[in-house]
Backbone as XML, in Angstrom:
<?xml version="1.0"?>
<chain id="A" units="angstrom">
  <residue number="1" name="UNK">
    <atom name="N" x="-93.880" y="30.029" z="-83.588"/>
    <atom name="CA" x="-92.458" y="30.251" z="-83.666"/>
    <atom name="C" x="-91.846" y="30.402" z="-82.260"/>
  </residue>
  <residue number="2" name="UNK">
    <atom name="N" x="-92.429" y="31.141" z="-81.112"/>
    <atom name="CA" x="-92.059" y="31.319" z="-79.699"/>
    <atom name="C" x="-92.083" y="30.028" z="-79.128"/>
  </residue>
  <residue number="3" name="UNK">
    <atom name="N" x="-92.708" y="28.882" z="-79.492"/>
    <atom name="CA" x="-92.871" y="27.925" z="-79.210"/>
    <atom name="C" x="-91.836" y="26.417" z="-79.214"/>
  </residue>
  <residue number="4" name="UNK">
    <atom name="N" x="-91.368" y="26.876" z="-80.774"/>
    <atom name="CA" x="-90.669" y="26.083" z="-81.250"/>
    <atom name="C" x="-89.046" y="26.590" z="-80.750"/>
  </residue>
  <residue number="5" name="UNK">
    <atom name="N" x="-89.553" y="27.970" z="-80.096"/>
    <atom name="CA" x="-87.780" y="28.514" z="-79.960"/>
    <atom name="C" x="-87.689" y="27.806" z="-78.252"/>
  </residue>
  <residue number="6" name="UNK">
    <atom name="N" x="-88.905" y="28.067" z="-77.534"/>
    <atom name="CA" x="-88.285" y="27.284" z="-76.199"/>
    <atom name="C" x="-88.215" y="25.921" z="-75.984"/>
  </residue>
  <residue number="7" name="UNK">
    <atom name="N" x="-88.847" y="25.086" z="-76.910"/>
    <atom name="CA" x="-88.574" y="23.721" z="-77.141"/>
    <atom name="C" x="-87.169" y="23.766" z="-76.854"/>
  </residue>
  <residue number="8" name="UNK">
    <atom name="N" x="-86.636" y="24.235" z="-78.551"/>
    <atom name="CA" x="-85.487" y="24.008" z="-78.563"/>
    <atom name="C" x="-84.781" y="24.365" z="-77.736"/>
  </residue>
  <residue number="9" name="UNK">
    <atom name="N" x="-84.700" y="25.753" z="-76.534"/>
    <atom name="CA" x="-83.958" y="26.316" z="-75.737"/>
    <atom name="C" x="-83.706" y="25.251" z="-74.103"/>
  </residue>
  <residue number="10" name="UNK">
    <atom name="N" x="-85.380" y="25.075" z="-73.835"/>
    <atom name="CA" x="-85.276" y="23.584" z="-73.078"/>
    <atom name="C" x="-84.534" y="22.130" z="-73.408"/>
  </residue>
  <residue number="11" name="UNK">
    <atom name="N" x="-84.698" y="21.816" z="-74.700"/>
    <atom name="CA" x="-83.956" y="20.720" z="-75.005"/>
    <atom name="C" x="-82.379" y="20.893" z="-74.755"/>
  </residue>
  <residue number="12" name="UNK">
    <atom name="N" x="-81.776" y="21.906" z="-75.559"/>
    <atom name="CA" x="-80.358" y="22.424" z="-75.516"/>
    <atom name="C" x="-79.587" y="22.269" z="-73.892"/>
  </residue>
  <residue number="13" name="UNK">
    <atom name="N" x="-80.632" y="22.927" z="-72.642"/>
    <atom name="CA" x="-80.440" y="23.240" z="-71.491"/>
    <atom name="C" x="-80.271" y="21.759" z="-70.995"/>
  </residue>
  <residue number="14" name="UNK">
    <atom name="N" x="-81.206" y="21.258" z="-71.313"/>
    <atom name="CA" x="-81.324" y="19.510" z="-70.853"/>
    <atom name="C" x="-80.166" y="18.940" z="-71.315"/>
  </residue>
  <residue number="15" name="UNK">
    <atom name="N" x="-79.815" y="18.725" z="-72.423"/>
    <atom name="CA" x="-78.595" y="18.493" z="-72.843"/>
    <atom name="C" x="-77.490" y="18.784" z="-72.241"/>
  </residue>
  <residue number="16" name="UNK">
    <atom name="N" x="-77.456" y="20.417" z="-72.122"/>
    <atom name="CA" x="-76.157" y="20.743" z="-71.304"/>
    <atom name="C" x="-76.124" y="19.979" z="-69.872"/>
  </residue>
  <residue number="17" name="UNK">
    <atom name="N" x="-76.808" y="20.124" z="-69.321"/>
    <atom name="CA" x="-77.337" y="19.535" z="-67.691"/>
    <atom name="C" x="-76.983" y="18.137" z="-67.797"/>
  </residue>
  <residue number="18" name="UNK">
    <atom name="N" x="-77.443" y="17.171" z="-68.731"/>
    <atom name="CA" x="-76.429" y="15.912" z="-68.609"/>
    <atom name="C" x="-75.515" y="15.256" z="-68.900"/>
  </residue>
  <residue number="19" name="UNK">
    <atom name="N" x="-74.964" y="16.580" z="-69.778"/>
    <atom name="CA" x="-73.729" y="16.282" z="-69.908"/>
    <atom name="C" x="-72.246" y="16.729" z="-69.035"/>
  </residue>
  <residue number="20" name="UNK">
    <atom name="N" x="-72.794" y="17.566" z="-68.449"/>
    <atom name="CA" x="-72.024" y="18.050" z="-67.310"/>
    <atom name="C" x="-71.923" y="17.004" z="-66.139"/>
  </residue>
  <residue number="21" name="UNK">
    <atom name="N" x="-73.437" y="16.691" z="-65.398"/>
    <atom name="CA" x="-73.493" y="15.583" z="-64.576"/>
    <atom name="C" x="-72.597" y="14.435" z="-65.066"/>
  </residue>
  <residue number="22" name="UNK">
    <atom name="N" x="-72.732" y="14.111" z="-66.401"/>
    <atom name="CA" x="-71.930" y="12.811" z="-66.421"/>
    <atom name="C" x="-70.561" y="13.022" z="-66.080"/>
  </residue>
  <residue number="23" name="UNK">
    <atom name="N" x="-70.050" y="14.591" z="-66.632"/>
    <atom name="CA" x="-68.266" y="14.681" z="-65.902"/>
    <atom name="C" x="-68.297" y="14.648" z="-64.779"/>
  </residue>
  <residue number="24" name="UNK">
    <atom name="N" x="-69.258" y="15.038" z="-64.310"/>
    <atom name="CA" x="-69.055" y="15.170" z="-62.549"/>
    <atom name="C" x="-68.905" y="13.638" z="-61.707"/>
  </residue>
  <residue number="25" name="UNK">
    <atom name="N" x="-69.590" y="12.712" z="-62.275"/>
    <atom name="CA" x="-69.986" y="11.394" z="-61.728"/>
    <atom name="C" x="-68.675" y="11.145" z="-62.086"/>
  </residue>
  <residue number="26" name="UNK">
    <atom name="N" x="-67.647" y="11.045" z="-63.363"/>
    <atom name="CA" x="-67.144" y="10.291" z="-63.613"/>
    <atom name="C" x="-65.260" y="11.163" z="-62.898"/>
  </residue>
  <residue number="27" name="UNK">
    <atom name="N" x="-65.747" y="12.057" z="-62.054"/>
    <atom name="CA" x="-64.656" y="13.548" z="-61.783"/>
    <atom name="C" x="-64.207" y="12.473" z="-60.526"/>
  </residue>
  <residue number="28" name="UNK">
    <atom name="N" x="-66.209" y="12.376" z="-59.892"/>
    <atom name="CA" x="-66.507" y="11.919" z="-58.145"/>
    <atom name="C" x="-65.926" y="10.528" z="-58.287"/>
  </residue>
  <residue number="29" name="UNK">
    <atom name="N" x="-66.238" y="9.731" z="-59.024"/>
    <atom name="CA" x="-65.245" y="8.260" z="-59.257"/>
    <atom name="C" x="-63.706" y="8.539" z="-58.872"/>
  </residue>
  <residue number="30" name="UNK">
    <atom name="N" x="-63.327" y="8.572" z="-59.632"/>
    <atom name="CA" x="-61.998" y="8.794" z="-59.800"/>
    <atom name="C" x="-61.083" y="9.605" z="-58.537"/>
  </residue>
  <residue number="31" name="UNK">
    <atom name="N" x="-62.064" y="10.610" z="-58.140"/>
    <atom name="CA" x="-61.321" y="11.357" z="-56.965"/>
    <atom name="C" x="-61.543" y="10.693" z="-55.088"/>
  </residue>
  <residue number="32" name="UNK">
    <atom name="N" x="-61.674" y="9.208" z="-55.230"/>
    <atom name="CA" x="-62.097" y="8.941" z="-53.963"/>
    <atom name="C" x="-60.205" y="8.896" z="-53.456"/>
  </residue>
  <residue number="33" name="UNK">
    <atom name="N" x="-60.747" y="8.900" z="-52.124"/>
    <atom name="CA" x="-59.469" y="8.423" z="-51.203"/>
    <atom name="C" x="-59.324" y="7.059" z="-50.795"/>
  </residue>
  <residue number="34" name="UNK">
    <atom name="N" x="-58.167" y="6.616" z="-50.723"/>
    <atom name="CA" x="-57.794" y="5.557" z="-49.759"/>
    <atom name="C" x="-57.769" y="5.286" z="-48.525"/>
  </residue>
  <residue number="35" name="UNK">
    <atom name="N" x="-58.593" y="4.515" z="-47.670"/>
    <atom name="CA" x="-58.211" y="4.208" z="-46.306"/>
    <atom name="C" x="-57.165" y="3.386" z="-46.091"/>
  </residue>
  <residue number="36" name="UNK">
    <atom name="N" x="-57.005" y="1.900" z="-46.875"/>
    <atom name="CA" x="-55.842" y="0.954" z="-46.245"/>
    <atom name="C" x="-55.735" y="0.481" z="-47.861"/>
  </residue>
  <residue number="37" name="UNK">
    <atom name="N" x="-54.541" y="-0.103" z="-47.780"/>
    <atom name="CA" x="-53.778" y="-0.332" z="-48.963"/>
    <atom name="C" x="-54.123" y="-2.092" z="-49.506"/>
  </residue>
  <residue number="38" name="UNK">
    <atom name="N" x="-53.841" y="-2.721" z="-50.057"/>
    <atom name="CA" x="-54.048" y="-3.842" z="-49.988"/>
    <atom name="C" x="-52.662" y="-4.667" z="-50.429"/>
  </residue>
  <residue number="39" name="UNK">
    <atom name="N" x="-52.487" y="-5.705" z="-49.604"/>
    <atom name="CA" x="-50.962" y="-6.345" z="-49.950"/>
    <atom name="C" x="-50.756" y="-7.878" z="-50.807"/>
  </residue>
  <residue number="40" name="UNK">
    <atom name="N" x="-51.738" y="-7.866" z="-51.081"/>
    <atom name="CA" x="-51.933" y="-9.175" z="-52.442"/>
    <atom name="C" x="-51.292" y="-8.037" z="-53.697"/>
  </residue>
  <residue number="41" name="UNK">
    <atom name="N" x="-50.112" y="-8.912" z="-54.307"/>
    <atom name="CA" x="-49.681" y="-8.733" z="-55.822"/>
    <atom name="C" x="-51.165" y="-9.113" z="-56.453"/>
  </residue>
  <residue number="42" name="UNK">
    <atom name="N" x="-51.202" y="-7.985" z="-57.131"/>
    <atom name="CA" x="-52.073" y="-8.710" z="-58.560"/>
    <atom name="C" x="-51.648" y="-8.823" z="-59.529"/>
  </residue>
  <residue number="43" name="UNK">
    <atom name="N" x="-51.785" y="-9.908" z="-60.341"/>
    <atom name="CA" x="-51.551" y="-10.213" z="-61.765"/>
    <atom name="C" x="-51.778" y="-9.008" z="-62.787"/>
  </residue>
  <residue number="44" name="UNK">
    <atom name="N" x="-50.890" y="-8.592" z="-63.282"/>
    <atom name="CA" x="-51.111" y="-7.750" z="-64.229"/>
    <atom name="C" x="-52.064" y="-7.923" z="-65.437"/>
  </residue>
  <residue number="45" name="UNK">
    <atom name="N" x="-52.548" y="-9.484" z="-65.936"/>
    <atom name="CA" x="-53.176" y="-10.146" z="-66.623"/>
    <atom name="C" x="-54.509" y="-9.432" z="-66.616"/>
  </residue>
  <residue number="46" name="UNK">
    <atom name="N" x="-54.854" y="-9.080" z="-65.457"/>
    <atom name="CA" x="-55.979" y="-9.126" z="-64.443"/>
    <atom name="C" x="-56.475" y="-7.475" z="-64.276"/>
  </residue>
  <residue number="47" name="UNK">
    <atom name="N" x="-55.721" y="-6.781" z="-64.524"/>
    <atom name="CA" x="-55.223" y="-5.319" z="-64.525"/>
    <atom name="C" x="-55.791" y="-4.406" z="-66.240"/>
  </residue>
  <residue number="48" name="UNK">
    <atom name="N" x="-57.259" y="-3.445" z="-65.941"/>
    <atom name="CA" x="-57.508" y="-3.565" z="-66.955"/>
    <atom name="C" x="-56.870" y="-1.821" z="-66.772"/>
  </residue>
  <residue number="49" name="UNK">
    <atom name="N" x="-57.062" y="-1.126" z="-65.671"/>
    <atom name="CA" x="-56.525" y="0.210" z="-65.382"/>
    <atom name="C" x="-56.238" y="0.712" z="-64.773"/>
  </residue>
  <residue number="50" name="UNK">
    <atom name="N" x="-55.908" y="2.262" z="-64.343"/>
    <atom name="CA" x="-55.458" y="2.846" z="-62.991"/>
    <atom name="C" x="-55.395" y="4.286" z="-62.889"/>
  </residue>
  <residue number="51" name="UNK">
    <atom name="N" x="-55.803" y="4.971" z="-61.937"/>
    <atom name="CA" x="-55.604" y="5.901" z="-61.863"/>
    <atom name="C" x="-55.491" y="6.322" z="-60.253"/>
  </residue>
  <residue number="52" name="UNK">
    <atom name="N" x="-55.098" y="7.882" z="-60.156"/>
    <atom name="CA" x="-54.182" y="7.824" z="-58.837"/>
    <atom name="C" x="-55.191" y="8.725" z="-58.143"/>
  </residue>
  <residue number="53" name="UNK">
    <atom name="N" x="-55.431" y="8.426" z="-56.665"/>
    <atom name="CA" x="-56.136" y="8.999" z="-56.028"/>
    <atom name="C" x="-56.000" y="10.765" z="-56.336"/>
  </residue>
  <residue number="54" name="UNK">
    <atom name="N" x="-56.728" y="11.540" z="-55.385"/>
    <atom name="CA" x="-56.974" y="13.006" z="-55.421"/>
    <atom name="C" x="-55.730" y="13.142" z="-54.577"/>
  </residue>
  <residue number="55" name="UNK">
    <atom name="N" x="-55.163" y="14.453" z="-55.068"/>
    <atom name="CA" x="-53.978" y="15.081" z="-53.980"/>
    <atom name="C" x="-54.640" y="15.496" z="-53.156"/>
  </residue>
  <residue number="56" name="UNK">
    <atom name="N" x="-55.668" y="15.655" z="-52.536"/>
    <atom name="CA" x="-56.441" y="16.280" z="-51.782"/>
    <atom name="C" x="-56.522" y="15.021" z="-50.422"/>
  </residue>
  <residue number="57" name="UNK">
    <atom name="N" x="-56.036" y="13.513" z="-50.995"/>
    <atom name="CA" x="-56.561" y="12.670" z="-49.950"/>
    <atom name="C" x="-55.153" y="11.948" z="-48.692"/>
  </residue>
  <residue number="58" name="UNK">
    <atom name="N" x="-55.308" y="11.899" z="-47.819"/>
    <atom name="CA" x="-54.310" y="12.238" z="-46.917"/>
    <atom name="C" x="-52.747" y="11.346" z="-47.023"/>
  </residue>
  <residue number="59" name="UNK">
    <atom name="N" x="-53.626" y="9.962" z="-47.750"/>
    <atom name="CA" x="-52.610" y="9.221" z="-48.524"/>
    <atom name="C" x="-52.751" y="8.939" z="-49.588"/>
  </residue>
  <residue number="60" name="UNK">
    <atom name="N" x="-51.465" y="9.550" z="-50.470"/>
    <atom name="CA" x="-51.946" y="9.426" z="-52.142"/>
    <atom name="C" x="-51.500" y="7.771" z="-52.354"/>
  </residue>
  <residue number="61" name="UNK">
    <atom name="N" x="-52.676" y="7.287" z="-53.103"/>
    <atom name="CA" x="-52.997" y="6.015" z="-53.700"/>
    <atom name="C" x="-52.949" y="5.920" z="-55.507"/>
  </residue>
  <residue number="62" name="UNK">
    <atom name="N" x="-52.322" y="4.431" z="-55.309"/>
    <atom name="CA" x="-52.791" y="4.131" z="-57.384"/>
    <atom name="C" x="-53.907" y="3.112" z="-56.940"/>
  </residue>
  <residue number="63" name="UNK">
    <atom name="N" x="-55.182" y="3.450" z="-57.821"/>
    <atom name="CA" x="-56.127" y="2.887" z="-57.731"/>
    <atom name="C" x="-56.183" y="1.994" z="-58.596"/>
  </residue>
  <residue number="64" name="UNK">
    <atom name="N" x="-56.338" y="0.324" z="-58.841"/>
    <atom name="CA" x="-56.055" y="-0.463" z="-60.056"/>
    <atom name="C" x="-57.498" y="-1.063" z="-60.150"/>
  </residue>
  <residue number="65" name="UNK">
    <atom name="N" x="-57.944" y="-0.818" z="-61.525"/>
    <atom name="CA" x="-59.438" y="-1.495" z="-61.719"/>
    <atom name="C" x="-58.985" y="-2.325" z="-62.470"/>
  </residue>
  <residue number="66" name="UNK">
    <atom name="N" x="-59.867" y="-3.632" z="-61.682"/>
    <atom name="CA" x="-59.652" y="-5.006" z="-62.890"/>
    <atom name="C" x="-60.699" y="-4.772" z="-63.843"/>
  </residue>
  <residue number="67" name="UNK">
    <atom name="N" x="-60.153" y="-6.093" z="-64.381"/>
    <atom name="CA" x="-61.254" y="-6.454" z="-65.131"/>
    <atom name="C" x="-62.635" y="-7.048" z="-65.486"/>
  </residue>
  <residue number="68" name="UNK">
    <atom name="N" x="-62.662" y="-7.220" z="-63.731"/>
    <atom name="CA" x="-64.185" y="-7.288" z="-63.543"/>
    <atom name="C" x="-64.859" y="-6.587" z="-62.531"/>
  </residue>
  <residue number="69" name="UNK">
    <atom name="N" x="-64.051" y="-5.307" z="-62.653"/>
    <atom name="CA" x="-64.682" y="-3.999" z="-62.282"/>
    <atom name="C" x="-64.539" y="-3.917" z="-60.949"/>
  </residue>
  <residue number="70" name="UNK">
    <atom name="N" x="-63.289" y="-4.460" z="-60.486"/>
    <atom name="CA" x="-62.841" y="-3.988" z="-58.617"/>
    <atom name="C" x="-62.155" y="-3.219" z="-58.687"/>
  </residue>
  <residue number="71" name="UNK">
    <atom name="N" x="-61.965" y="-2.169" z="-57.838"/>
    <atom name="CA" x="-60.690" y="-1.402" z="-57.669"/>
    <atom name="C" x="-60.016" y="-1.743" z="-56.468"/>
  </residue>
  <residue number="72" name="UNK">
    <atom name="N" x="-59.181" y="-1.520" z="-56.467"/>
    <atom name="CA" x="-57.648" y="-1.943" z="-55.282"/>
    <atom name="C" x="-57.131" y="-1.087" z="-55.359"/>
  </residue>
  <residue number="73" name="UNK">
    <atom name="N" x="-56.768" y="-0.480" z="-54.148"/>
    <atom name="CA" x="-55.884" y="0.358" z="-53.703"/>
    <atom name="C" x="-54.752" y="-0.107" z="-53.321"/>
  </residue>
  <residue number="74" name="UNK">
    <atom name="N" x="-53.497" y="0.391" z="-54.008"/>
    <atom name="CA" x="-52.079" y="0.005" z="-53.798"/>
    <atom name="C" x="-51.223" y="1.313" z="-53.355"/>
  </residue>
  <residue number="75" name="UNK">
    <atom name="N" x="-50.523" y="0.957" z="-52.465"/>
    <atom name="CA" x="-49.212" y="1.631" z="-52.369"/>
    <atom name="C" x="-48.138" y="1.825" z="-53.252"/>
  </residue>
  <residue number="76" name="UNK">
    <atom name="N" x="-47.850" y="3.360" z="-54.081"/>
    <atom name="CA" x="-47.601" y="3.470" z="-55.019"/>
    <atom name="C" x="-46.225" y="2.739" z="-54.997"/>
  </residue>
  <residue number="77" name="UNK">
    <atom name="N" x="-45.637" y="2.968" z="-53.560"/>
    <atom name="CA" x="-44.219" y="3.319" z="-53.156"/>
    <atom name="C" x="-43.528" y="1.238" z="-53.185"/>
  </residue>
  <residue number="78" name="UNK">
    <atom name="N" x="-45.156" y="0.224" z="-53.519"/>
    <atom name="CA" x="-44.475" y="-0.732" z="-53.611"/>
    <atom name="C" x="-43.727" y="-1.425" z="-54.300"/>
  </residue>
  <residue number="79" name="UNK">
    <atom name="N" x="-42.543" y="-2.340" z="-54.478"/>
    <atom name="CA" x="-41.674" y="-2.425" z="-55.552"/>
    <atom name="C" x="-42.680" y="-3.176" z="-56.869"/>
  </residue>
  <residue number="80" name="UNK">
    <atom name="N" x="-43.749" y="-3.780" z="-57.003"/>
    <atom name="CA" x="-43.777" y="-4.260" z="-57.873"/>
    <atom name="C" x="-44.715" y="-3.258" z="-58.976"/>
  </residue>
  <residue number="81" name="UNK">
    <atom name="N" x="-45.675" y="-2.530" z="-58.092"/>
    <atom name="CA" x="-46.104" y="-1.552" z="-58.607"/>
    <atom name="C" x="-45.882" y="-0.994" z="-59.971"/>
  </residue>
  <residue number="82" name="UNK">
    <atom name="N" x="-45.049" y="-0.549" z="-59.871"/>
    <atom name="CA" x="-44.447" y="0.575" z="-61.050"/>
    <atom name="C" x="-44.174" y="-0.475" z="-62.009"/>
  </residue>
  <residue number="83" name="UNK">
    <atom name="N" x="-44.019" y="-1.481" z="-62.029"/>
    <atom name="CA" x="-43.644" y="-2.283" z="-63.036"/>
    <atom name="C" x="-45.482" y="-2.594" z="-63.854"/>
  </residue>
  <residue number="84" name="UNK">
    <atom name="N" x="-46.533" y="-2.578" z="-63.001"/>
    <atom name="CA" x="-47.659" y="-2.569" z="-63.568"/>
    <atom name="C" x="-48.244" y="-1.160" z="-64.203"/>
  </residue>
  <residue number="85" name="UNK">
    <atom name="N" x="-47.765" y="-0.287" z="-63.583"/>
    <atom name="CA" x="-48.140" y="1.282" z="-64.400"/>
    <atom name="C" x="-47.446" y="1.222" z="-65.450"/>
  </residue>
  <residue number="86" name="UNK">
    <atom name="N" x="-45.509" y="0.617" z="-65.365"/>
    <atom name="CA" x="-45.000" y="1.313" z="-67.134"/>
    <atom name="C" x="-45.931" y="0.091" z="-68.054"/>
  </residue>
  <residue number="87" name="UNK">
    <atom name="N" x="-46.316" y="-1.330" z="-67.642"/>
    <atom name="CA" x="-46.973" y="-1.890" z="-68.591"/>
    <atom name="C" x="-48.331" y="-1.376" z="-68.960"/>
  </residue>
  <residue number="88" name="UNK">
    <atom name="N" x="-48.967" y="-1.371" z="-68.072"/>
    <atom name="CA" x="-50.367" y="-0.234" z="-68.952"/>
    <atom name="C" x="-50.100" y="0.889" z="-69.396"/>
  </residue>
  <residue number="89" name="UNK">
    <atom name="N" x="-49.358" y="1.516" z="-69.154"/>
    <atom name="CA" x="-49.080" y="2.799" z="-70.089"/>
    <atom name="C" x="-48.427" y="2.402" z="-71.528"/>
  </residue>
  <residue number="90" name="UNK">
    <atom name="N" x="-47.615" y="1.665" z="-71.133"/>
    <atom name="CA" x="-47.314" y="1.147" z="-72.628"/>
    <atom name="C" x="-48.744" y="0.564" z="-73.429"/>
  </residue>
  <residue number="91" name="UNK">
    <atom name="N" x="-49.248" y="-0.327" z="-72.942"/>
    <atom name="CA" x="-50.343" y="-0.432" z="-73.487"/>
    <atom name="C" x="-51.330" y="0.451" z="-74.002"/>
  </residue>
  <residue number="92" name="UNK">
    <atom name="N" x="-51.325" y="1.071" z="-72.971"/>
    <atom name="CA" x="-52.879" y="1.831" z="-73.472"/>
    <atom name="C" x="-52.319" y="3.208" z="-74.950"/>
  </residue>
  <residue number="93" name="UNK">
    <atom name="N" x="-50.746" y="3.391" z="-74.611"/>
    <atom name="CA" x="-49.843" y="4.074" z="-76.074"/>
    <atom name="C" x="-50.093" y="3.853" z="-77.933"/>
  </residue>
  <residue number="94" name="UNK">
    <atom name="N" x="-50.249" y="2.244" z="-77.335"/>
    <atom name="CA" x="-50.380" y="1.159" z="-78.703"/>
    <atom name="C" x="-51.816" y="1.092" z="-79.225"/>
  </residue>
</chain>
Protein backbone atom coordinates (compact mmCIF):
# COMPACT_ATOMS: atom_id res chain seq x y z
CA UNK A 1 0.00 0.00 0.00
CA UNK A 2 3.12 2.56 0.84
CA UNK A 3 4.13 1.62 -2.40
CA UNK A 4 1.34 2.12 -4.49
CA UNK A 5 0.81 5.59 -2.59
CA UNK A 6 4.34 6.94 -3.87
CA UNK A 7 3.87 5.66 -7.30
CA UNK A 8 1.04 7.56 -7.45
CA UNK A 9 2.54 10.67 -5.51
CA UNK A 10 5.63 10.53 -8.11
CA UNK A 11 3.44 10.19 -11.07
CA UNK A 12 1.05 13.21 -9.93
CA UNK A 13 4.48 15.36 -9.26
CA UNK A 14 5.67 14.38 -12.83
CA UNK A 15 2.60 15.48 -14.19
CA UNK A 16 2.54 18.67 -12.40
CA UNK A 17 6.29 19.38 -13.55
CA UNK A 18 5.22 19.11 -17.23
CA UNK A 19 2.69 20.76 -17.24
CA UNK A 20 3.93 23.81 -15.86
CA UNK A 21 7.14 23.62 -18.17
CA UNK A 22 4.90 23.55 -21.08
CA UNK A 23 3.34 27.18 -19.83
CA UNK A 24 6.59 28.34 -19.35
CA UNK A 25 7.96 27.41 -22.96
CA UNK A 26 4.93 28.65 -24.42
CA UNK A 27 5.03 32.19 -21.67
CA UNK A 28 9.18 32.28 -23.12
CA UNK A 29 7.75 32.20 -26.89
CA UNK A 30 5.58 34.73 -26.85
CA UNK A 31 7.52 37.16 -24.53
CA UNK A 32 10.60 37.70 -26.91
CA UNK A 33 11.61 41.27 -27.94
CA UNK A 34 12.11 42.99 -31.08
CA UNK A 35 15.34 44.23 -32.48
CA UNK A 36 14.32 45.75 -36.07
CA UNK A 37 11.00 45.87 -37.55
CA UNK A 38 10.44 44.58 -40.94
CA UNK A 39 8.99 46.80 -43.89
CA UNK A 40 7.51 44.26 -46.44
CA UNK A 41 3.43 44.46 -46.22
CA UNK A 42 2.34 41.03 -45.72
CA UNK A 43 -0.59 39.56 -47.17
CA UNK A 44 -3.04 39.03 -44.71
CA UNK A 45 -3.89 35.68 -46.66
CA UNK A 46 -0.63 34.62 -45.30
CA UNK A 47 -1.28 35.79 -41.66
CA UNK A 48 -2.25 32.88 -39.48
CA UNK A 49 -1.61 35.10 -35.96
CA UNK A 50 -0.25 37.64 -33.62
CA UNK A 51 0.64 38.58 -30.63
CA UNK A 52 2.38 41.64 -29.07
CA UNK A 53 5.74 41.64 -27.71
CA UNK A 54 6.49 41.87 -23.64
CA UNK A 55 6.06 45.45 -22.12
CA UNK A 56 9.16 44.71 -20.64
CA UNK A 57 10.96 45.01 -24.25
CA UNK A 58 12.40 48.42 -25.14
CA UNK A 59 10.29 48.55 -28.33
CA UNK A 60 6.85 47.25 -28.09
CA UNK A 61 6.24 45.04 -31.23
CA UNK A 62 3.08 43.00 -32.98
CA UNK A 63 4.58 39.83 -33.68
CA UNK A 64 2.73 38.16 -36.90
CA UNK A 65 3.12 34.30 -37.33
CA UNK A 66 2.40 32.97 -40.72
CA UNK A 67 1.40 30.24 -41.81
CA UNK A 68 4.32 28.48 -42.24
CA UNK A 69 5.49 29.22 -38.96
CA UNK A 70 7.65 32.68 -39.38
CA UNK A 71 7.22 35.37 -37.20
CA UNK A 72 7.70 39.09 -38.30
CA UNK A 73 8.01 41.74 -36.36
CA UNK A 74 5.97 44.83 -37.30
CA UNK A 75 5.62 48.24 -36.20
CA UNK A 76 2.43 48.49 -34.54
CA UNK A 77 2.27 52.28 -35.29
CA UNK A 78 2.21 51.21 -39.23
CA UNK A 79 -0.81 52.29 -41.26
CA UNK A 80 -1.61 49.03 -42.66
CA UNK A 81 -1.16 47.11 -39.59
CA UNK A 82 -4.21 47.55 -37.66
CA UNK A 83 -6.18 46.76 -40.53
CA UNK A 84 -4.53 43.06 -40.16
CA UNK A 85 -5.18 42.82 -36.25
CA UNK A 86 -9.15 44.03 -36.61
CA UNK A 87 -9.20 41.13 -39.41
CA UNK A 88 -7.83 38.34 -37.23
CA UNK A 89 -9.62 39.30 -34.39
CA UNK A 90 -12.62 39.20 -36.20
CA UNK A 91 -11.70 35.97 -37.26
CA UNK A 92 -10.48 34.20 -34.63
CA UNK A 93 -14.39 35.73 -32.79
CA UNK A 94 -16.21 33.47 -35.48
Amino acid sequence: MRTLMSVMFLVLFCSVQMASSAVISIAVAQSRCCTEFSDVKIPVKLVESYFWTSSSCDRRAIVFQTKSGKQICVDPDTTWVSGHVDKLDKKTKV
